[in-house]
C-alpha positions in Angstrom: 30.8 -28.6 24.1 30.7 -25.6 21.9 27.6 -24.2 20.3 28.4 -23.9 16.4 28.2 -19.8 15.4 25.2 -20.6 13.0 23.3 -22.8 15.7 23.0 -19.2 17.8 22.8 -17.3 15.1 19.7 -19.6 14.4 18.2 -19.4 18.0 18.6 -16.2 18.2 16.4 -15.2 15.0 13.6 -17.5 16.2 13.6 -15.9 19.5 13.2 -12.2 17.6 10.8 -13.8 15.4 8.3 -15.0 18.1 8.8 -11.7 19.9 7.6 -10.3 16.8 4.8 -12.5 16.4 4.1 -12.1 20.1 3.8 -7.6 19.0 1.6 -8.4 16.2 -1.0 -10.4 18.2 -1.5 -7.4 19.8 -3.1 -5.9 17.1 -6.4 -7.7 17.7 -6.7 -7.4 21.5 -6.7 -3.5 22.3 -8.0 -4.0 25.8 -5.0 -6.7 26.6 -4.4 -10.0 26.7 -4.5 -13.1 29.1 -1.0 -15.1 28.5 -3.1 -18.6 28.5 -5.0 -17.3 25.7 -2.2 -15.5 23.9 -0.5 -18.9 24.5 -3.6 -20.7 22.7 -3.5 -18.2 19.9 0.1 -18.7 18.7 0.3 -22.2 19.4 3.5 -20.9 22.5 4.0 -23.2 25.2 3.0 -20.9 28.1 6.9 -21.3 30.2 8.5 -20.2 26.8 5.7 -17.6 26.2 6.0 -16.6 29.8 9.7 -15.6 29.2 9.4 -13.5 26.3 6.6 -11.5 27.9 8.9 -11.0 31.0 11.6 -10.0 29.0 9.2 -7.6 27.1 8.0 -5.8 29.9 11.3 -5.4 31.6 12.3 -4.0 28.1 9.3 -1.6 28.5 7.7 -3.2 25.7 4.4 -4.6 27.2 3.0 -3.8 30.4 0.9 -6.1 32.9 -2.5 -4.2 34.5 -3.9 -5.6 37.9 -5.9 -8.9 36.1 -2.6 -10.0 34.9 -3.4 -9.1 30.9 -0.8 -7.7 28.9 -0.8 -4.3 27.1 1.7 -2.9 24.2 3.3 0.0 26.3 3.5 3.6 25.6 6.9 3.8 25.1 6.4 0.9 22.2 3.7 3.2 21.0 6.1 6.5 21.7 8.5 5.0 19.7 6.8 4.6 16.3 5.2 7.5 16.4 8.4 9.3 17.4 9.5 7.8 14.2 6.3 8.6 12.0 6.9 12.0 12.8 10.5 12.5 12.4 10.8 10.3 8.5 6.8 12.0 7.8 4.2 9.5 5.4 6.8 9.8 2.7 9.7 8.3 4.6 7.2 5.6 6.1 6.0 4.4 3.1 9.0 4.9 1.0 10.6 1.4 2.2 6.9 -0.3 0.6 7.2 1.1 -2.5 11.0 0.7 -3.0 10.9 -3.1 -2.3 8.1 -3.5 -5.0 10.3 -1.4 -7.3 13.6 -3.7 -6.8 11.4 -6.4 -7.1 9.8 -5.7 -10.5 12.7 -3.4 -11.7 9.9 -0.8 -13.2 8.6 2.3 -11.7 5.8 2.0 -8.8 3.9 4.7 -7.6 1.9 6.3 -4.7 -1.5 8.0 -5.2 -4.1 9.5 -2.6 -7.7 10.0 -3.0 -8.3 13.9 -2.6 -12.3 15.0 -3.2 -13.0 13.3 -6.4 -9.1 13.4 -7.5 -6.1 11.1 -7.6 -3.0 12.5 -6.6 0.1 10.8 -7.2 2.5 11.4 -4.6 5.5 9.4 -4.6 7.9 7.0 -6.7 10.4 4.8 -6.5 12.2 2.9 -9.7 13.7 -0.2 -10.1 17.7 -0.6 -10.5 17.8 -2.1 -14.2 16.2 -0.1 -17.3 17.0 2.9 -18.6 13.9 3.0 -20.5 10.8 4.5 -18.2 7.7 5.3 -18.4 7.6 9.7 -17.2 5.9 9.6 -13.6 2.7 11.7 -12.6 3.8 12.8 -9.0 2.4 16.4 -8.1 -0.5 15.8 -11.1 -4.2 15.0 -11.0 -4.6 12.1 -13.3 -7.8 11.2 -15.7 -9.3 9.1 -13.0 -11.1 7.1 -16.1 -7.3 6.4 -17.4 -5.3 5.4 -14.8 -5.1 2.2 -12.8 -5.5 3.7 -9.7 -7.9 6.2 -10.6 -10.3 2.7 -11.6 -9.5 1.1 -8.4 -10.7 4.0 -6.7 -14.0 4.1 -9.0 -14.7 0.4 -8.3 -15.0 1.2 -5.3 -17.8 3.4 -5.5 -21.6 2.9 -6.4 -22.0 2.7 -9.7 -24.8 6.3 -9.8 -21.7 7.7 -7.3 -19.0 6.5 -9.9 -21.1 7.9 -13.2 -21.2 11.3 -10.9 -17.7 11.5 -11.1 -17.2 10.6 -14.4 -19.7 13.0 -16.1 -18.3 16.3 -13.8 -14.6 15.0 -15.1 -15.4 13.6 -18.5 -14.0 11.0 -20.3 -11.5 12.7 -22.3 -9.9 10.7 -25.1 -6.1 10.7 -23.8 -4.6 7.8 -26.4 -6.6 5.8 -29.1 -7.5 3.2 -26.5 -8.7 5.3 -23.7 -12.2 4.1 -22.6 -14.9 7.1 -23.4 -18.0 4.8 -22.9 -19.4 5.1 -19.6 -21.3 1.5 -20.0 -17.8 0.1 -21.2 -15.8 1.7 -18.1 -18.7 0.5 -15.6 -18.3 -2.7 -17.0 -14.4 -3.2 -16.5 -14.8 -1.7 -13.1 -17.2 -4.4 -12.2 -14.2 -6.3 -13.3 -11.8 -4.7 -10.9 -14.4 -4.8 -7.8 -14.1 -9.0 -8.7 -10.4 -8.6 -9.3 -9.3 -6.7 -6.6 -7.2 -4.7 -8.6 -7.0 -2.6 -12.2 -5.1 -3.1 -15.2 -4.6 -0.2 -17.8 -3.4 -0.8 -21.5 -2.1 2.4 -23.5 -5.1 4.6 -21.9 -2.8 7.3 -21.2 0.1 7.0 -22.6 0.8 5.2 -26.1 2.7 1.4 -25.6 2.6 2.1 -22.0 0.6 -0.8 -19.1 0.3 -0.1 -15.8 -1.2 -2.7 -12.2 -2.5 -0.6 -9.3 -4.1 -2.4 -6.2 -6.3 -0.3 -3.3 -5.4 0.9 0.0 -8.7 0.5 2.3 -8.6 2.3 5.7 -11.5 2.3 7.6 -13.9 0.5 4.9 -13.0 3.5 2.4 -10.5 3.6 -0.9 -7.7 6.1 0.3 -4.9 5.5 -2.4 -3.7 3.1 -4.6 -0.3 1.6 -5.3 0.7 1.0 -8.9 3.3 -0.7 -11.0 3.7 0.5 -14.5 6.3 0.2 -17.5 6.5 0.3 -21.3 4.0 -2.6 -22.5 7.2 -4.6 -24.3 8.8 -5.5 -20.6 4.9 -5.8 -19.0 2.6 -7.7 -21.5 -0.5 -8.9 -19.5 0.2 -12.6 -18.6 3.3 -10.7 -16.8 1.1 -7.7 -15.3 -1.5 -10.3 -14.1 1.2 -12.2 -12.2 2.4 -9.2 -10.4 -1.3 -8.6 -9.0 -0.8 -10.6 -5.6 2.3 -8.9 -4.8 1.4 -5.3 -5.9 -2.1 -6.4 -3.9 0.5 -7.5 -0.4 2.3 -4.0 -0.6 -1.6 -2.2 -0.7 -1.8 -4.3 2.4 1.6 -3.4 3.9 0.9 0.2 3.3 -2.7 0.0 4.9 -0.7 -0.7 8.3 1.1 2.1 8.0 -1.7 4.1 7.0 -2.7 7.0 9.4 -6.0 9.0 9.9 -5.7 11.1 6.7 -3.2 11.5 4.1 -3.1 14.9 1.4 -0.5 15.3 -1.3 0.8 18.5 1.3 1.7 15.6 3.8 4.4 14.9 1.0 5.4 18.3 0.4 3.4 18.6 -3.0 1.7 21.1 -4.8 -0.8 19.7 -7.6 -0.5 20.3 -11.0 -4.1 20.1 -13.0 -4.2 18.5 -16.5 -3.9 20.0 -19.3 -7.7 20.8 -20.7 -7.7 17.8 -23.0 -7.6 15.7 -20.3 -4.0 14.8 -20.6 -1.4 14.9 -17.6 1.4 17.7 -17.5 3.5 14.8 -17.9 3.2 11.0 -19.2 1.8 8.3 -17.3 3.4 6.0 -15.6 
């Protein structure tokens, strides 16, 4: 009897799946594997498990050492970095940032930490509105007025944080930028509970904006952020967003790599202007 297309079609997917699952578990276990335990972690009976690990390592995918443990393979390895190198941080993050885009259909953006600065260094917009916020990539941001400039503050000390604040100030961008230190410590105690920040016309009028951290190594690297005009993002909407803008922080923290600069993205930073104020409008 014939297999129905879809029933293979089917098969075939969960095969690639568990493969995949199979890859990621080897995340945790740097010095290798056993395949009774790897069998134990993902719940694989160990004939079926023992297939896709032979298949693997005939593929060149895994590799076996003498105690019969299981490795990911150099030429795994070899082939992401080959890739890394070849699309750069840009292209690698680009795909993260894009989904979120589609998904929200407003503008999301990409900052590192540099020093005491937030750099934004890459966009991507949604498909729909033609009405945008102005993004900030190649400019240094008022840290105290962005969302991912207070994600980056929360996670600091609160003496280190009020360090930062008094060297940079607390200019008065809009009419509801935060200027009181005590008042900004206070939210960002907010944030460090929330997990992520929420800013409301603090640099640009009628304007909202999420952002969500990327840890690497224990330490606040970069943020991601959606933002929009506050008419399309009132905050029962921006609130809603936080878990997935929060999942792409974690997706990019995968991809992360020792040390990212605005140069790794080909950008030269703009200051702002001496009142505080971006060369260009937040987004």
């Amino acid at each position: 009897m014939s297999t129905p297309t879809s029933a293979v079609s089917g098969a075939a997917v969960a095969s690639v799946a568990r493969a995949m699952r199979v890859l990621k578990a080897f995340a945790d276990h740097p010095g290798g594997i056993a395949l009774t335990r790897l069998s134990s972690e993902l719940g694989y009976g160990k004939a079926s498990l023992s297939k896709i690990m032979s298949t693997m390592e005939r593929e060149g995918f895994v590799r076996r050492d003498g105690a019969g443990h299981f490795h990911l393979s150099w030429h795994l390895l070899a082939l992401a970095f080959g890739h890394a190198q070849r699309v750069g941080i840009s292209g690698v993050c680009m795909p993260v940032l894009q989904s979120l885009a589609d998904e929200t259909d407003e503008l999301v953006q990409l900052a590192v930490i540099e020093g005491d600065h937030v750099l934004f260094v890459a966009k991507a917009e949604g498909p729909g509105h033609s009405l945008r916020l102005l993004p900030l990539v190649g400019v240094v941001a008022p840290t105290h007025a962005t969302a991912s400039g207070k994600v980056w503050l929360a996670s600091l000390p609160d003496a280190r944080a009020l360090d930062v604040l008094r060297r940079q100030g607390l200019a008065r961008v809009t009419s509801r930028t935060i200027t009181s230190r005590a008042r900004l410590l206070a939210e960002l105690r907010s944030v460090r509970r929330d997990g992520y920040a929420i800013t409301d016309g603090e640099l640009d009028e009628g304007g909202r904006a999420i952002a969500a951290p990327i840890v690497h190594r224990g330490r606040v690297v970069g943020a991601i952020a959606v933002s929009g005009p506050s008419s399309r993002l009132p905050l029962p909407r921006l609130k809603r967003l936080a878990p997935r803008v929060q999942r792409a922080a974690r997706e990019l923290e995968a991809l992360w790599p020792h040390e990212v600069t605005a140069r790794d993205f080909g950008l030269g930073v703009r200051p702002p202007n001496g009142d505080g104020r971006p060369a260009r409008r937040h987004a």
